[in-house]
N, CA, C and O atoms as a GROMACS GRO file, in nm:
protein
  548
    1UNK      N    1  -4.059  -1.722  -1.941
    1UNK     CA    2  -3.945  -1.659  -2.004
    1UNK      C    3  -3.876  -1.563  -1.905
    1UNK      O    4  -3.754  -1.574  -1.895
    2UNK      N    5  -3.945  -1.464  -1.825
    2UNK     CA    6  -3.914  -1.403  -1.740
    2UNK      C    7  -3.837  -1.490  -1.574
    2UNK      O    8  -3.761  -1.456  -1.484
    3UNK      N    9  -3.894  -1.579  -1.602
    3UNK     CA   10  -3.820  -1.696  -1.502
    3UNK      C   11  -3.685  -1.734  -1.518
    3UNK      O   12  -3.599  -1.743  -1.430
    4UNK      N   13  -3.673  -1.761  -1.676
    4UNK     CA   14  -3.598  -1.801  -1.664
    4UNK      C   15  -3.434  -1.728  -1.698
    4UNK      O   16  -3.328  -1.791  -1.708
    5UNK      N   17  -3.457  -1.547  -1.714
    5UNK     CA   18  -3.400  -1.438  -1.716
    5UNK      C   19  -3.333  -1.436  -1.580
    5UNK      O   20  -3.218  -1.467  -1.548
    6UNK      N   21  -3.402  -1.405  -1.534
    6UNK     CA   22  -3.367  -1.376  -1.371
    6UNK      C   23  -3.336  -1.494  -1.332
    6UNK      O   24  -3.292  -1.478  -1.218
    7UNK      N   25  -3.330  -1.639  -1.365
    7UNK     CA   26  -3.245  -1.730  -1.290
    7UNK      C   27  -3.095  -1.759  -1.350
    7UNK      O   28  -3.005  -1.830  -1.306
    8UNK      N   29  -3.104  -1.656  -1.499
    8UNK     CA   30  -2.937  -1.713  -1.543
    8UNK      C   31  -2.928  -1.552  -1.467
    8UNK      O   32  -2.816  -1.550  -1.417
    9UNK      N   33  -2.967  -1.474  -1.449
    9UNK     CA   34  -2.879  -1.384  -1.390
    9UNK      C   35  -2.857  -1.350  -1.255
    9UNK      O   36  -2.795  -1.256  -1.204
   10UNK      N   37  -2.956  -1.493  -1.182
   10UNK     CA   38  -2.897  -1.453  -1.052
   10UNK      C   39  -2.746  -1.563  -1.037
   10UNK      O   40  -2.637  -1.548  -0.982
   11UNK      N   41  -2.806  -1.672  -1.116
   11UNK     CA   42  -2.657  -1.762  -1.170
   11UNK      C   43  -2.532  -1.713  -1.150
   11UNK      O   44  -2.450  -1.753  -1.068
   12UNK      N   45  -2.518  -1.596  -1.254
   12UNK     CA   46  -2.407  -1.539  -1.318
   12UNK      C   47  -2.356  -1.448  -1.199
   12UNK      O   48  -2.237  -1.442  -1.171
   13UNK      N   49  -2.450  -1.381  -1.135
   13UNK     CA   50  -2.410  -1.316  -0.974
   13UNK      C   51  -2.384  -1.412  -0.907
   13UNK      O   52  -2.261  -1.407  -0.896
   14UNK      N   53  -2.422  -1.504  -0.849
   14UNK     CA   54  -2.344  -1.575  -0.793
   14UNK      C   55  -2.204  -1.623  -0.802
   14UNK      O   56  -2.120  -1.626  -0.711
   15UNK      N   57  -2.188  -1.667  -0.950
   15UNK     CA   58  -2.071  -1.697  -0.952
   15UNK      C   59  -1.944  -1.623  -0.959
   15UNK      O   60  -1.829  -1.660  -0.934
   16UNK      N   61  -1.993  -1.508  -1.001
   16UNK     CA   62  -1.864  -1.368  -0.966
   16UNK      C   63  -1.865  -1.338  -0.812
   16UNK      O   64  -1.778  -1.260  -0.770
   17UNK      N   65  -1.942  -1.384  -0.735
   17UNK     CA   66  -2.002  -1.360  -0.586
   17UNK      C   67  -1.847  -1.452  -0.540
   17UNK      O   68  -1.751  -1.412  -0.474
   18UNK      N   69  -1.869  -1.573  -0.599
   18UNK     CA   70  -1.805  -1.726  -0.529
   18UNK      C   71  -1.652  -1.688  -0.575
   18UNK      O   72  -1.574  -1.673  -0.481
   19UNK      N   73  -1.605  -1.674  -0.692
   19UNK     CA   74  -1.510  -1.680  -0.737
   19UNK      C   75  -1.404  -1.587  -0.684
   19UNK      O   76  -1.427  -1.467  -0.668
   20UNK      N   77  -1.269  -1.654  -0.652
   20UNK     CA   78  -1.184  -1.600  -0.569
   20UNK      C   79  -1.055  -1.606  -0.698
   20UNK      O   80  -1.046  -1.678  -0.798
   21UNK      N   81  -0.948  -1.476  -0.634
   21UNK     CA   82  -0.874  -1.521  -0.742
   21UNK      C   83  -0.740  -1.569  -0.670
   21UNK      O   84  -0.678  -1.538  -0.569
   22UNK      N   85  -0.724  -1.671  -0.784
   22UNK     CA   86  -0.546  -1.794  -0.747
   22UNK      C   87  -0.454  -1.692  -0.696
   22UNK      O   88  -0.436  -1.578  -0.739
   23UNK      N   89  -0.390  -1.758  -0.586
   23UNK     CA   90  -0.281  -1.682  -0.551
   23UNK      C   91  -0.164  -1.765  -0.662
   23UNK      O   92  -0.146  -1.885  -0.685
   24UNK      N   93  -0.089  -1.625  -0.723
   24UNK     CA   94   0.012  -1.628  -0.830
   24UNK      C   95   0.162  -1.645  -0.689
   24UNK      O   96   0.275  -1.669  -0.734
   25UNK      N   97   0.147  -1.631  -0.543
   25UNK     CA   98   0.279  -1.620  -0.507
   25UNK      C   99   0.335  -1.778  -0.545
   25UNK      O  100   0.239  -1.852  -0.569
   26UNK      N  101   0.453  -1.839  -0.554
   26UNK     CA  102   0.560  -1.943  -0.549
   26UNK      C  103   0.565  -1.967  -0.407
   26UNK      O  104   0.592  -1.879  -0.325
   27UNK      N  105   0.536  -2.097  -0.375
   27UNK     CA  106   0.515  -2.112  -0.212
   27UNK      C  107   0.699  -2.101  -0.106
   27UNK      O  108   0.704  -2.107   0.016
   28UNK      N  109   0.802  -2.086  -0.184
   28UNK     CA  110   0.854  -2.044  -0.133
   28UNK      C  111   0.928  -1.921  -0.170
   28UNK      O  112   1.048  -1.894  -0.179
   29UNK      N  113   0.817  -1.854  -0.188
   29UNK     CA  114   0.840  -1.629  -0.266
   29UNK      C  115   0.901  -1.605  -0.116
   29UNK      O  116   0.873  -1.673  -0.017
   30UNK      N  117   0.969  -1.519  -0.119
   30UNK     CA  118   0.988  -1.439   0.007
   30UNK      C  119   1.033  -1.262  -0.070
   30UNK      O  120   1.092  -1.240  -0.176
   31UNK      N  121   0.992  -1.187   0.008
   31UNK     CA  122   1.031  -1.019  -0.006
   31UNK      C  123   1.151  -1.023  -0.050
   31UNK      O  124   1.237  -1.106  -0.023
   32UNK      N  125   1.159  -0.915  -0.133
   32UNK     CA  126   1.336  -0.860  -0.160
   32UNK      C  127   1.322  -0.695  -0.183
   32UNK      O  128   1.214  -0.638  -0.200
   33UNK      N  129   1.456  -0.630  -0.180
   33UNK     CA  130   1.423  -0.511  -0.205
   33UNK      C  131   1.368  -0.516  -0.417
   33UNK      O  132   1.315  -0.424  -0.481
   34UNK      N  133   1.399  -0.619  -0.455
   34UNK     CA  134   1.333  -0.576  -0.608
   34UNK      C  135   1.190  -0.579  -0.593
   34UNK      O  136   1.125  -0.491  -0.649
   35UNK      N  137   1.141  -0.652  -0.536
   35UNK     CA  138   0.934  -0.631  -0.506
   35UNK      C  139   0.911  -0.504  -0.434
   35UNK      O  140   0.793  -0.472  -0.426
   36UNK      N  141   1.011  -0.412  -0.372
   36UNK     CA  142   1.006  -0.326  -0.262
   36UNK      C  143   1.011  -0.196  -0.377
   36UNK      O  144   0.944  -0.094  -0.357
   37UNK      N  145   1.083  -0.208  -0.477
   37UNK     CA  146   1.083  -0.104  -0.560
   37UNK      C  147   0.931  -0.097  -0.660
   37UNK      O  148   0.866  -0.195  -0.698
   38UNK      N  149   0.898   0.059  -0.688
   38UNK     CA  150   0.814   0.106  -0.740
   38UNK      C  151   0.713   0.211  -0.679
   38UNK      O  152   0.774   0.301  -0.621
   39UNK      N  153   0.594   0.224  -0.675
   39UNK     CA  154   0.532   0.339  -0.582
   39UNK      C  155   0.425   0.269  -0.493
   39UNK      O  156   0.346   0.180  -0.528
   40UNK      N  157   0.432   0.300  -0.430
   40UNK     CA  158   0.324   0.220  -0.320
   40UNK      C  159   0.208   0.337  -0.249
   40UNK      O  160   0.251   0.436  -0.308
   41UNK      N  161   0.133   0.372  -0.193
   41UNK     CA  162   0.053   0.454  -0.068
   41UNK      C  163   0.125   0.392   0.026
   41UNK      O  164   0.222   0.318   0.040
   42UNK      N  165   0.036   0.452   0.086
   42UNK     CA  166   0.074   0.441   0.240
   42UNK      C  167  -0.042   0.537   0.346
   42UNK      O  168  -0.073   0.655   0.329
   43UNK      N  169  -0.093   0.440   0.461
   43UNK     CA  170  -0.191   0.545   0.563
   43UNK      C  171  -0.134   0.517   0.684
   43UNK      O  172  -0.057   0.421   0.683
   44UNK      N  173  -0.148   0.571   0.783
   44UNK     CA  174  -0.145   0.564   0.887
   44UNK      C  175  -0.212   0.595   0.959
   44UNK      O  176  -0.258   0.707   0.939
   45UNK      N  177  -0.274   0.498   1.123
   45UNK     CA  178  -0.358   0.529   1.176
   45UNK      C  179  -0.340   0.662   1.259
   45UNK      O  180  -0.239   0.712   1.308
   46UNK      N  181  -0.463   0.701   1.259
   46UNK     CA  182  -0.477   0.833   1.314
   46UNK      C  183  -0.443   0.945   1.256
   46UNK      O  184  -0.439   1.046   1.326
   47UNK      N  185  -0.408   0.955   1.107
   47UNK     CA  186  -0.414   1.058   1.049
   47UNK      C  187  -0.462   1.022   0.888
   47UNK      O  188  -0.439   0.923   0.818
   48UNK      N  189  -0.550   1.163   0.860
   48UNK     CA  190  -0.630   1.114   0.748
   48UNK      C  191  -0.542   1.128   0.593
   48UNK      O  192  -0.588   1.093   0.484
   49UNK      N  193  -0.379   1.199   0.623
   49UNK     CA  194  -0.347   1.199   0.478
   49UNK      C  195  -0.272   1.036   0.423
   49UNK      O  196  -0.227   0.946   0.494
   50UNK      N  197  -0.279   1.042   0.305
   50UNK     CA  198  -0.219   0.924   0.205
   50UNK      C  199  -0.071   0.943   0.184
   50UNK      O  200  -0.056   1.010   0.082
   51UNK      N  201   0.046   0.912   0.239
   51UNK     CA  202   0.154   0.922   0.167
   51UNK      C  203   0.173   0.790   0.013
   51UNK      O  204   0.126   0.682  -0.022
   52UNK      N  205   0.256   0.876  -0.026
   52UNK     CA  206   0.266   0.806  -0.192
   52UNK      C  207   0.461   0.802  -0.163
   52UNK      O  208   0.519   0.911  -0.156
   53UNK      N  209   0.533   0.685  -0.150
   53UNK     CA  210   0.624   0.658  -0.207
   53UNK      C  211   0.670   0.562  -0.352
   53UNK      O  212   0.624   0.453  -0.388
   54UNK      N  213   0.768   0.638  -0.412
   54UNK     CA  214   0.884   0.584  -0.515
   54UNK      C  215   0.994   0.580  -0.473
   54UNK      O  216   1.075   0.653  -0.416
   55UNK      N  217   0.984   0.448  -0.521
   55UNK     CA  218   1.154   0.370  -0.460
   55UNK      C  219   1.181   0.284  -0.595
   55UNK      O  220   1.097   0.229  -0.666
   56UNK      N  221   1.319   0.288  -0.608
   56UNK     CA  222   1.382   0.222  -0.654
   56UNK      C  223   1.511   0.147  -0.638
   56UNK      O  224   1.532   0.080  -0.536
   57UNK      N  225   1.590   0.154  -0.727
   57UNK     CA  226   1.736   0.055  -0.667
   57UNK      C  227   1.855   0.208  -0.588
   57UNK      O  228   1.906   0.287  -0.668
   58UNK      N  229   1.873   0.219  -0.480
   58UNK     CA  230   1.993   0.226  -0.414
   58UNK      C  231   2.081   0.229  -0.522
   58UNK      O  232   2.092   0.136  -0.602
   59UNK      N  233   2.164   0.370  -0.526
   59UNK     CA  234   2.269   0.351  -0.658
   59UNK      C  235   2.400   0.338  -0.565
   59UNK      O  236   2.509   0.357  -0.619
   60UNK      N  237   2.395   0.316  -0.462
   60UNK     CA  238   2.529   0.350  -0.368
   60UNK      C  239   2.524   0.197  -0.300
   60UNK      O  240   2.618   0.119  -0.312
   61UNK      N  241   2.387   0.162  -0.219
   61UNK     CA  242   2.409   0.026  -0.166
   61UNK      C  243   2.343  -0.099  -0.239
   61UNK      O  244   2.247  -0.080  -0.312
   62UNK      N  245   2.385  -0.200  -0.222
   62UNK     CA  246   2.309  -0.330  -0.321
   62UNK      C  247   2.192  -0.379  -0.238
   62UNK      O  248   2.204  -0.329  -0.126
   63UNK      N  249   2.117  -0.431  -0.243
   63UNK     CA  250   1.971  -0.489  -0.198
   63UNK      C  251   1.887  -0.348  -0.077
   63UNK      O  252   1.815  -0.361   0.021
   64UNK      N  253   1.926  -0.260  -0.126
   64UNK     CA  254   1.876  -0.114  -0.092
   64UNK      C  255   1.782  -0.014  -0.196
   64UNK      O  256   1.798   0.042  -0.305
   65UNK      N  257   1.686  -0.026  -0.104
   65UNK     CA  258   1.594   0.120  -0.252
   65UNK      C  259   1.622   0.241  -0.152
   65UNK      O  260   1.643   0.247  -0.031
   66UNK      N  261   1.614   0.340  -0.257
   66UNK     CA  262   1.637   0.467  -0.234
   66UNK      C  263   1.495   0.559  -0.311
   66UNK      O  264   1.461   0.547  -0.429
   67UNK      N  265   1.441   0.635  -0.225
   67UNK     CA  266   1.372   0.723  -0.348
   67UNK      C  267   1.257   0.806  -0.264
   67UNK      O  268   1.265   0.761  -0.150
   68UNK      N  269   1.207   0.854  -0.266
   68UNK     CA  270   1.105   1.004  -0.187
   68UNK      C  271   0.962   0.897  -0.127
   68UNK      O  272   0.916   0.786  -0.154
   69UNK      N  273   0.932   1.014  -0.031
   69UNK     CA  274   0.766   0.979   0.023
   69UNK      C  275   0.744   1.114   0.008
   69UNK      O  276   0.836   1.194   0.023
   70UNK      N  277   0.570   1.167  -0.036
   70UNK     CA  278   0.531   1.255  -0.069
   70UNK      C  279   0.388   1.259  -0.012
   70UNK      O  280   0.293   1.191  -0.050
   71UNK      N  281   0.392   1.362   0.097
   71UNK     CA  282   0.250   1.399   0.118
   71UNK      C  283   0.175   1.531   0.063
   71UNK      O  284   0.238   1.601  -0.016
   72UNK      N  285   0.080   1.559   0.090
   72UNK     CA  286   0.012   1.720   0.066
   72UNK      C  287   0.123   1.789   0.112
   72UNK      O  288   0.145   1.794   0.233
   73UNK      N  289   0.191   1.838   0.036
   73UNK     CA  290   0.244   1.998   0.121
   73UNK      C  291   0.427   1.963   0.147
   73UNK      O  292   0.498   2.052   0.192
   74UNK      N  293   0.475   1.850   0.118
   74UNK     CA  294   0.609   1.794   0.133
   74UNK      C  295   0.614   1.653   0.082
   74UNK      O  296   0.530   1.563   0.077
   75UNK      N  297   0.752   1.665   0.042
   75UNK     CA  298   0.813   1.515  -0.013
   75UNK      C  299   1.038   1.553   0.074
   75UNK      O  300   1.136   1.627   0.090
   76UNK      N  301   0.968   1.420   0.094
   76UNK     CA  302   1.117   1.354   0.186
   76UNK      C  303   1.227   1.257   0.118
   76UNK      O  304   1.184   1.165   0.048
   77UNK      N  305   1.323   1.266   0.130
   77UNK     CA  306   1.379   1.125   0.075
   77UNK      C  307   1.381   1.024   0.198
   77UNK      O  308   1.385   1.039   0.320
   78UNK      N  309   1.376   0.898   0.097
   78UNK     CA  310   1.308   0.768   0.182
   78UNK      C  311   1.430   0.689   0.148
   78UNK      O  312   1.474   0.692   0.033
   79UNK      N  313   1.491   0.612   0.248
   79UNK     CA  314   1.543   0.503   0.191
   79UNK      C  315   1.547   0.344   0.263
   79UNK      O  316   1.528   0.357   0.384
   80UNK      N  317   1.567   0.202   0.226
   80UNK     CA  318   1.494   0.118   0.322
   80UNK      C  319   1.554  -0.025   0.253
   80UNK      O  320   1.649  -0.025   0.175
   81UNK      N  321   1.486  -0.136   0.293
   81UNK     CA  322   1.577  -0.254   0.263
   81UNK      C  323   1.511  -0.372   0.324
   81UNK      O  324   1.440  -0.324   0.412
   82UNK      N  325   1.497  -0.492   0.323
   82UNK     CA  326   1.436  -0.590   0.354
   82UNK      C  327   1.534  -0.696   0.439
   82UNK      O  328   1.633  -0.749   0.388
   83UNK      N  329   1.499  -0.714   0.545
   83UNK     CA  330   1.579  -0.833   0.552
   83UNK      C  331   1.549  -0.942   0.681
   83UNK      O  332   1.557  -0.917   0.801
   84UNK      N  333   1.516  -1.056   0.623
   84UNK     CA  334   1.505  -1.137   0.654
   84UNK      C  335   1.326  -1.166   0.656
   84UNK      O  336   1.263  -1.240   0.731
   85UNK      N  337   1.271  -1.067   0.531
   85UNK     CA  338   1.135  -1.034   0.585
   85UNK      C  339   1.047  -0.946   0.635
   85UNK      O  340   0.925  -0.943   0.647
   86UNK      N  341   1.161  -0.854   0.670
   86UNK     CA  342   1.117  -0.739   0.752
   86UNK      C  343   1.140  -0.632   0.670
   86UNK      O  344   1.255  -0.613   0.629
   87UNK      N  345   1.054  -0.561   0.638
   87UNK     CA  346   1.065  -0.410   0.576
   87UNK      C  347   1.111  -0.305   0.650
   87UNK      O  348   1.034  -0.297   0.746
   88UNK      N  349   1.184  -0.229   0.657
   88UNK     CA  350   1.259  -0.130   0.737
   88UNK      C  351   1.218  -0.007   0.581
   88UNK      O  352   1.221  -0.045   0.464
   89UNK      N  353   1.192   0.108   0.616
   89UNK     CA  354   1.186   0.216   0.545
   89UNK      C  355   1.222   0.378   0.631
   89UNK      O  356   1.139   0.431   0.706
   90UNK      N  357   1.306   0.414   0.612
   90UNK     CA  358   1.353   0.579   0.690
   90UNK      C  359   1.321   0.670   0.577
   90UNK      O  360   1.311   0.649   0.456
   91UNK      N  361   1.304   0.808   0.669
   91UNK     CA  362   1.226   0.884   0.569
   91UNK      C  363   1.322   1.013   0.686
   91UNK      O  364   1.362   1.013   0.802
   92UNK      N  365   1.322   1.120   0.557
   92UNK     CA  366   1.418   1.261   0.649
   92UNK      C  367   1.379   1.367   0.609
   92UNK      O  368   1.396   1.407   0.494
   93UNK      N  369   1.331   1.418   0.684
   93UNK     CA  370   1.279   1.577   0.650
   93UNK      C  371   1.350   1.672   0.573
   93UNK      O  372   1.306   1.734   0.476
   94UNK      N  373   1.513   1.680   0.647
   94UNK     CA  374   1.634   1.725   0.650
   94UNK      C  375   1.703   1.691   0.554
   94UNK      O  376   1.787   1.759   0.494
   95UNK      N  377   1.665   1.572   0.532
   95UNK     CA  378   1.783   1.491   0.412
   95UNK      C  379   1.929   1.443   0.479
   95UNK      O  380   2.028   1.406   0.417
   96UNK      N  381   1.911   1.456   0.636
   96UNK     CA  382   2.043   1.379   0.724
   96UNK      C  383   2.036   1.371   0.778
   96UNK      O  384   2.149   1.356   0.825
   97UNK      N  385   1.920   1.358   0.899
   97UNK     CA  386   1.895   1.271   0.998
   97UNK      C  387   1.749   1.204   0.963
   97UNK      O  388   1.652   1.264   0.917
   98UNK      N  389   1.758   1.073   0.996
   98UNK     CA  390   1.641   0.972   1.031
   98UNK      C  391   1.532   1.063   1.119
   98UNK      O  392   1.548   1.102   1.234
   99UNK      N  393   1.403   1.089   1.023
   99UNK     CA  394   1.224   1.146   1.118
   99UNK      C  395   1.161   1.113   1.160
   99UNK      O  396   1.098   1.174   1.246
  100UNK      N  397   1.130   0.954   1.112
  100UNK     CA  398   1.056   0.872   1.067
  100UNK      C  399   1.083   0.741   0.997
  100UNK      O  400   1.152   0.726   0.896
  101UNK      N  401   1.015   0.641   1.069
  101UNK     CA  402   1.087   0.488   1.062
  101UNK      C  403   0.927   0.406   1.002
  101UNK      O  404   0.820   0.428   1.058
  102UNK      N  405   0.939   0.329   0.906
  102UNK     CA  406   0.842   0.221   0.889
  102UNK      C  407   0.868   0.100   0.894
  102UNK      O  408   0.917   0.062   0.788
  103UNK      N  409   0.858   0.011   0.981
  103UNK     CA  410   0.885  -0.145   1.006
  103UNK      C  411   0.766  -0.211   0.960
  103UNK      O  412   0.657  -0.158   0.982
  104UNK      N  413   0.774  -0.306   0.906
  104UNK     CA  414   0.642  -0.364   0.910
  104UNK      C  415   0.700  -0.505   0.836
  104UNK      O  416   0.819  -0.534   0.829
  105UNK      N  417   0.583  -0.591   0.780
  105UNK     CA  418   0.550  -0.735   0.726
  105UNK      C  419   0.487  -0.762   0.600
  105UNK      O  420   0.377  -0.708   0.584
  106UNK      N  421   0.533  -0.836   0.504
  106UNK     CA  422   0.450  -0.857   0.414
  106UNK      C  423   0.313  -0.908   0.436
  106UNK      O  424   0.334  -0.981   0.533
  107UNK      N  425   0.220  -0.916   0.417
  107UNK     CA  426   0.122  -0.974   0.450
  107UNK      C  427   0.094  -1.125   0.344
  107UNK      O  428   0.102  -1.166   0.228
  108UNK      N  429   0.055  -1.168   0.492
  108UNK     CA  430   0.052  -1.336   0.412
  108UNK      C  431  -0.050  -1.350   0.273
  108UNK      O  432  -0.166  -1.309   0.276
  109UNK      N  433   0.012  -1.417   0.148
  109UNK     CA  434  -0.061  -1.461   0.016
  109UNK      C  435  -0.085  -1.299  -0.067
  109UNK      O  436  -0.160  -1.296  -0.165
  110UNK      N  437  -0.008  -1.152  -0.012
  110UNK     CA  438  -0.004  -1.064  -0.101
  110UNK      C  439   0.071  -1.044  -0.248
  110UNK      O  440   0.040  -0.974  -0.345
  111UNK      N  441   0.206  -1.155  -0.222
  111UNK     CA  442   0.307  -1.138  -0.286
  111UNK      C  443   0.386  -1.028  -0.315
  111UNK      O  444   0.455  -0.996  -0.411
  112UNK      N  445   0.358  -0.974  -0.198
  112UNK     CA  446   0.495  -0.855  -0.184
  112UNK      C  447   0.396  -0.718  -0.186
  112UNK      O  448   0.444  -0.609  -0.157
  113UNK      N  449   0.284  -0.730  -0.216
  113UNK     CA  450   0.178  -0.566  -0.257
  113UNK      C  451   0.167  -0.519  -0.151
  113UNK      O  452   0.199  -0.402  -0.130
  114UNK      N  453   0.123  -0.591  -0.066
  114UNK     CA  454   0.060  -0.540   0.076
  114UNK      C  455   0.140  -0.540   0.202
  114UNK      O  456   0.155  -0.650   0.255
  115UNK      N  457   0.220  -0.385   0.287
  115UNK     CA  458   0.297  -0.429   0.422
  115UNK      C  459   0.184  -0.362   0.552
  115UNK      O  460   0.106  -0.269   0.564
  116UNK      N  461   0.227  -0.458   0.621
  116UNK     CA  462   0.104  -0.419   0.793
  116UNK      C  463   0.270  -0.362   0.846
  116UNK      O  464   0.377  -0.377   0.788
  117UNK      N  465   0.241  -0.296   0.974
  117UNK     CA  466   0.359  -0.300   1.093
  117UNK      C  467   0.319  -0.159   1.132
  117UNK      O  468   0.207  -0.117   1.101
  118UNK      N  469   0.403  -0.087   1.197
  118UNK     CA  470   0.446  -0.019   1.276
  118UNK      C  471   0.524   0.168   1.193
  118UNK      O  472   0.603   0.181   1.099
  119UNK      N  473   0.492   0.222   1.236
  119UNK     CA  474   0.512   0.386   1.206
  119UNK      C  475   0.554   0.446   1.296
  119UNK      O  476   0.472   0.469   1.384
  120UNK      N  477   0.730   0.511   1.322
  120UNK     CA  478   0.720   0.549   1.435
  120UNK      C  479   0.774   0.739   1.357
  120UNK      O  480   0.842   0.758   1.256
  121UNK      N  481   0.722   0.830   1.437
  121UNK     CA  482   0.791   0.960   1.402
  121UNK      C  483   0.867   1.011   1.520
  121UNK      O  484   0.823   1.037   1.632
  122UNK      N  485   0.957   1.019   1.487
  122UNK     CA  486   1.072   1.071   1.633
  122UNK      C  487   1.123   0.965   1.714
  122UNK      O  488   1.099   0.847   1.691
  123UNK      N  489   1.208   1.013   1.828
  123UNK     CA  490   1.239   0.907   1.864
  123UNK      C  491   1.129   0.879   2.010
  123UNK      O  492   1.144   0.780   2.083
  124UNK      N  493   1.026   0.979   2.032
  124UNK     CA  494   0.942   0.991   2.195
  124UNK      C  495   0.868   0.959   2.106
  124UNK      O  496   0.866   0.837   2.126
  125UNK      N  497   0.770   0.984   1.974
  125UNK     CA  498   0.628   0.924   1.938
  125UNK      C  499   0.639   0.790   1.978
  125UNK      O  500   0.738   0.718   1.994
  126UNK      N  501   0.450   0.761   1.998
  126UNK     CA  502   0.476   0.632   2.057
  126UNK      C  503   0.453   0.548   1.883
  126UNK      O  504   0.472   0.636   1.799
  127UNK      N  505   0.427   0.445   1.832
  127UNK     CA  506   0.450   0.384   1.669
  127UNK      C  507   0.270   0.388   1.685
  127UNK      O  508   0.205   0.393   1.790
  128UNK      N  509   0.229   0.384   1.570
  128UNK     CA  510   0.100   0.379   1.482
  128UNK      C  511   0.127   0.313   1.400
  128UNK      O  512   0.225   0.322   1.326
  129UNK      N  513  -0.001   0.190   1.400
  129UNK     CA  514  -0.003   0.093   1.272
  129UNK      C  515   0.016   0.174   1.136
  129UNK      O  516  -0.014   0.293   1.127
  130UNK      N  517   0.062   0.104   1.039
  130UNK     CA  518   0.040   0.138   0.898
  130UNK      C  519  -0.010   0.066   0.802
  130UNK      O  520  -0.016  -0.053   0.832
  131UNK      N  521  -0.045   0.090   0.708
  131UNK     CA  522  -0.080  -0.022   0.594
  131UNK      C  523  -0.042   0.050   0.469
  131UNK      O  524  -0.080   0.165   0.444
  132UNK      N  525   0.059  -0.044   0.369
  132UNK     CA  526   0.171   0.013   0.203
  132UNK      C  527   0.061  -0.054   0.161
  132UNK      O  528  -0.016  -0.121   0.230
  133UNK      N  529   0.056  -0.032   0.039
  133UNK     CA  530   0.004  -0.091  -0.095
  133UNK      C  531   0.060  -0.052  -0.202
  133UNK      O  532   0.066   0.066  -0.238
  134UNK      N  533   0.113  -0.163  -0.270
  134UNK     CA  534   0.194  -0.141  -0.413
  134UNK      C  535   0.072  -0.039  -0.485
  134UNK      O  536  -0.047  -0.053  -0.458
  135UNK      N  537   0.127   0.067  -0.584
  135UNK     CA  538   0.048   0.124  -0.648
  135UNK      C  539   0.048   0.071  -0.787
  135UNK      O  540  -0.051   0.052  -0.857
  136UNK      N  541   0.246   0.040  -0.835
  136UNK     CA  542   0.262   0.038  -0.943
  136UNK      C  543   0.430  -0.034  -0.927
  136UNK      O  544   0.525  -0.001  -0.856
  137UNK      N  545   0.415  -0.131  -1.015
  137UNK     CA  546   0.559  -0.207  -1.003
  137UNK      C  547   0.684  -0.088  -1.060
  137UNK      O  548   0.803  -0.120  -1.062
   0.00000   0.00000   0.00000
C-alpha cells in the first residue's frame, strides 16, 4: 500500500515536472505600442534597484505610450514607441530633456511580456543590459 502511495506521487511530480505551458502567441504576433502599455519592472545590470513603469496611450501622439518610471526615492516621465520591433523608451529627470534611453527586443515566444536590450544613462555612459517584465496589462 505504501508502494503504491509513493508511486502515484512520484507520478504526479513528474508530470507537473514535464509539463510546459502552450505558447498562446499567433505565429505572426508582432509588438505594438498597445502590448507596450500597462506596468512592467524593470532591472538593470549592475545596479540592485527595480524600476516599475506605467505606460499607457500617448494622448498627443498615435502608436506612442506616455506615462512615469518609478524608483526608490524618484519617479520620471517616460515616454516610448515600437517600431518595427524595436522598443525605444526615454525617461527625463527634468521633464525636457532625454536622461535615459531603453532599446531593447521582445523576447522570442514571450508575447510581448518580456524585453532584453540595452540601457543607456547620458549621453558618455557606456549601455547596460536590461530585462522589462510585464507586471500587469
Amino acid at each position: 500500500m505504501i508502494f503504491i502511495a509513493a508511486s502515484a506521487l512520484s507520478i504526479n511530480a513528474c508530470a507537473q515536472f514535464d509539463s510546459k505551458p502552450a505558447s498562446t502567441c499567433a505565429q505572426d504576433w508582432q509588438m505594438s505600442d498597445k502590448q507596450l502599455q500597462g506596468v512592467w519592472t524593470g532591472s538593470v545590470a549592475g545596479s540592485e534597484e527595480t524600476a516599475r513603469m506605467m505606460l499607457g496611450p500617448h494622448p498627443e501622439w498615435e502608436g506612442n505610450v506616455k506615462g512615469s518610471i518609478s524608483r526608490p526615492g524618484s519617479s520620471h516621465p517616460m515616454v516610448g514607441d515600437v517600431n518595427e520591433g524595436t522598443v525605444t523608451l526615454e525617461e527625463s529627470a527634468d521633464g525636457s530633456r532625454i536622461t535615459a534611453t531603453w532599446l531593447g527586443e521582445v523576447v522570442d515566444g514571450s508575447c510581448g511580456t518580456e524585453i532584453h536590450g540595452n540601457y543607456q544613462e547620458g549621453e558618455n555612459d557606456p549601455p547596460r543590459a536590461f530585462i522589462m517584465r510585464k507586471a500587469q496589462p
